[in-house]
C-alpha positions in Angstrom: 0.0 0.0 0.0 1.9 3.5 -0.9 2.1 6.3 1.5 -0.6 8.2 -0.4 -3.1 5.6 0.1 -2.1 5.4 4.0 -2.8 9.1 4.2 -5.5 9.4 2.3 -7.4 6.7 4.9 -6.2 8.3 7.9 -7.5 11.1 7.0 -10.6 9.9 5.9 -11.7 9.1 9.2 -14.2 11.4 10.7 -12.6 12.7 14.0 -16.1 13.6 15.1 -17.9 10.8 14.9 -15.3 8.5 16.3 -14.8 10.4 19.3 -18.7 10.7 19.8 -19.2 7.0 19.5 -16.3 6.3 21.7 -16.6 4.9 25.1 -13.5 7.2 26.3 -12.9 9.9 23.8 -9.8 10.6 25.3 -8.2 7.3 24.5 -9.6 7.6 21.1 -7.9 10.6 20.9 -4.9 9.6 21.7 -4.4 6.5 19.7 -5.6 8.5 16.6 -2.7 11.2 17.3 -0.2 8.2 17.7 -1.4 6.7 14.6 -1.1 10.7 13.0 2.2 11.3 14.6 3.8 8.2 12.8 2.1 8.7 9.3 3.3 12.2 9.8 7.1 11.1 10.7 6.9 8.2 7.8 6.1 11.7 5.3 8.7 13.6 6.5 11.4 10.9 5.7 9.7 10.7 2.6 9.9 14.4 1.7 13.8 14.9 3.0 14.6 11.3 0.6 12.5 13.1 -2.2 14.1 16.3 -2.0 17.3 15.0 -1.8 16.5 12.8 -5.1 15.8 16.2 -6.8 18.5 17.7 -5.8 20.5 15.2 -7.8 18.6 14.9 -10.6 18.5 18.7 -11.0 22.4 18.5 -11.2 22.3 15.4 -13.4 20.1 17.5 -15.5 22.3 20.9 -15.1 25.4 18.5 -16.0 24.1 17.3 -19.4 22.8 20.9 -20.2 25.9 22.2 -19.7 27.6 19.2 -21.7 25.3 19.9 -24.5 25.9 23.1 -24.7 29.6 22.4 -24.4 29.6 20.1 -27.2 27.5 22.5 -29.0 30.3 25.2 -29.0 33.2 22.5 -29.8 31.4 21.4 -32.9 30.8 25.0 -33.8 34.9 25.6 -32.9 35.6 22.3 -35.3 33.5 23.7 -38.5 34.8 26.8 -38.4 38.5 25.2 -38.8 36.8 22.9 -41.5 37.1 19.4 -39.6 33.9 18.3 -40.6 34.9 15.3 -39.1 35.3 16.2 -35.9 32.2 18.7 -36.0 30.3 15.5 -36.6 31.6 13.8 -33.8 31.1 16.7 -31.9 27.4 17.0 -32.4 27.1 13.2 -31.8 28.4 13.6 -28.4 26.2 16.2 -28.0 22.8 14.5 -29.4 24.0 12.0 -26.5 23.9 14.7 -23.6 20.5 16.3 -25.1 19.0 13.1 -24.3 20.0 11.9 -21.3 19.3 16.1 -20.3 16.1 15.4 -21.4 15.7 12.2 -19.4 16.7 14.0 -16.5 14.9 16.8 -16.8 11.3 14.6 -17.5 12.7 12.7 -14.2 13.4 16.0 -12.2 9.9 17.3 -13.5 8.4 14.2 -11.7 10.3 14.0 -8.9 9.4 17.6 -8.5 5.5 17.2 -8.5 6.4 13.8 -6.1 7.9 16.2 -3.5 5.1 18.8 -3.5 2.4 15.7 -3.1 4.4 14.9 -0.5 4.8 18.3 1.1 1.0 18.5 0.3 0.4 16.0 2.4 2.4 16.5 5.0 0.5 19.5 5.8 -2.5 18.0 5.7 -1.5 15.6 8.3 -0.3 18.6 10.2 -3.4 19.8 10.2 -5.6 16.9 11.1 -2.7 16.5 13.9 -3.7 20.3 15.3 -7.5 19.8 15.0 -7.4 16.3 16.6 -5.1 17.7 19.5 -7.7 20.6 20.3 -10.4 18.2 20.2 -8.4 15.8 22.7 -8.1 19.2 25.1 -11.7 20.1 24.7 -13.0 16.9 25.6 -10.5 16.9 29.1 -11.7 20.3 29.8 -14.9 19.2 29.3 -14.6 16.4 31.6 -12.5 18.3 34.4 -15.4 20.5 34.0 -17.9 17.5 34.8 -15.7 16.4 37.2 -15.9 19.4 39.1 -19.3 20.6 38.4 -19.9 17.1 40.3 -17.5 17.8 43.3 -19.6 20.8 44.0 -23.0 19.2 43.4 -22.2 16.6 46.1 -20.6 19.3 48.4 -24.2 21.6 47.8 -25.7 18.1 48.7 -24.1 17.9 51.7 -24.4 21.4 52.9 -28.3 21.0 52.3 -28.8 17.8 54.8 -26.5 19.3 57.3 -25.7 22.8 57.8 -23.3 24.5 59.8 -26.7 25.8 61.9 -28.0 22.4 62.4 -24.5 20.9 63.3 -24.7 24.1 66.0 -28.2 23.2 66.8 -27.8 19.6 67.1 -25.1 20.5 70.1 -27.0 23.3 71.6 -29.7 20.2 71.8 -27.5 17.6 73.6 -26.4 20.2 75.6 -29.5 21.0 76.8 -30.4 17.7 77.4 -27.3 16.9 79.3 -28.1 19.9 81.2 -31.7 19.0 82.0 -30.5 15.5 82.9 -28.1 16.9 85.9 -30.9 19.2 87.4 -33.4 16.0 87.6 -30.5 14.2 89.1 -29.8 17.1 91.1 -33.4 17.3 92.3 -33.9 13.4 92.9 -30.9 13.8 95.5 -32.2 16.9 97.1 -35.2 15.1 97.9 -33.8 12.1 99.3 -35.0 10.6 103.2 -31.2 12.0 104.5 -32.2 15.3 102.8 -35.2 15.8 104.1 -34.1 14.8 108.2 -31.1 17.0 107.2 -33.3 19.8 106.3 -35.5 19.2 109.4 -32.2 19.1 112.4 -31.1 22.6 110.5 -35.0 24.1 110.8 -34.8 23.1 114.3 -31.9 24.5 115.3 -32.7 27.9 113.1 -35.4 28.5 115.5 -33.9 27.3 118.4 -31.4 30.2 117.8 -34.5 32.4 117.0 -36.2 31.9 119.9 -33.1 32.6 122.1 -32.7 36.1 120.1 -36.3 37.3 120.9 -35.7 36.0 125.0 -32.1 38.5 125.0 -34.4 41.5 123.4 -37.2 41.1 126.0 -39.5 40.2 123.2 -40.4 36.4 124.2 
């Protein structure tokens, strides 16, 4: 299969649809950029072997110009100091260069439009290689955005069942309740039998003393 052919089904694929239908887009992504990345490398070689293959056929040809031109002028030279002879085997030499020039310069013609498919598409694959990369980053922004705008859902969540003020609420509460608690207990001992005999030997004695006051004033 030639590199054209390669290119030309990479590139066929639609981007869109494949990351769409994708269970994880971003792998998708990713293995199509790989497969991008080498096509694209695989060109490049081809381009720098093609453009050095021009380069020497455009000298081949540029050598076998000159040499016809060269054989041109030394057939030219040979008539004018009337050796026929070597005139004619002058011009065969150069009938010889003139077509291996032309050879070279129908093979440098192709080689030429060769390195500009290639160039061609090499920047095509650049191109799908930029698009599919900002696809790739908009479908992680797009999940880190999911990903987040779930963080804060489940935070909103958990604010809504449980507030700071019920939190503060809920302790105020067993507070309370702790503090209602040790005034019953409080109360139950108060009004125990020893209490209550305690209460009545300190009565007593308070109006003992009373009674002794009002005898001292004169009043009892």
């Amino acid at each position: 299969m030639s590199i054209f052919v390669r290119i030309r089904d990479i590139l066929s694929a639609n981007i869109n649809a494949l990351l769409d239908n994708a269970e994880d887009p971003e792998k998708m992504a990713n293995e199509y950029l790989r497969q991008l990345h080498n096509q694209e490398y695989e060109v490049k070689t081809n381009v720098a072997a093609a453009m050095a293959d021009l380069a020497r056929l455009n000298r081949m040809e540029a050598q076998y110009l000159a040499e016809v031109e060269s054989w041109d002028r030394k057939a030219e030279a040979a008539l004018r100091a009337g050796d026929e002879s070597l005139a004619k085997a002058a011009l065969a030499r150069k009938v010889q260069a003139q077509k291996l020039y032309e050879q070279y310069r129908d093979q440098s013609d192709a080689q030429e439009q060769q390195v500009e498919q290639l160039e061609q598409a090499l920047v095509q694959l650049q191109t799908r290689v930029a698009e599919v990369q900002a696809k790739r980053d908009l479908i992680i922004a797009k999940k880190n955005r999911a990903q987040t705008q779930e963080a804060i859902q489940r935070t909103v969540r958990q604010a809504t069942r449980i507030s700071a003020m019920d939190k503060l609420d809920q302790l105020e509460s067993r507070v309370d309740d702790r503090l209602d608690q040790a005034e019953a207990m409080a109360k139950l001992e108060g009004d125990t039998l020893e209490n209550k005999f305690r209460n009545l030997e300190r009565d007593t004695a308070v109006d003992a003393e009373f009674e002794e006051l009002k005898r001292r004033l004169g009043q009892g």
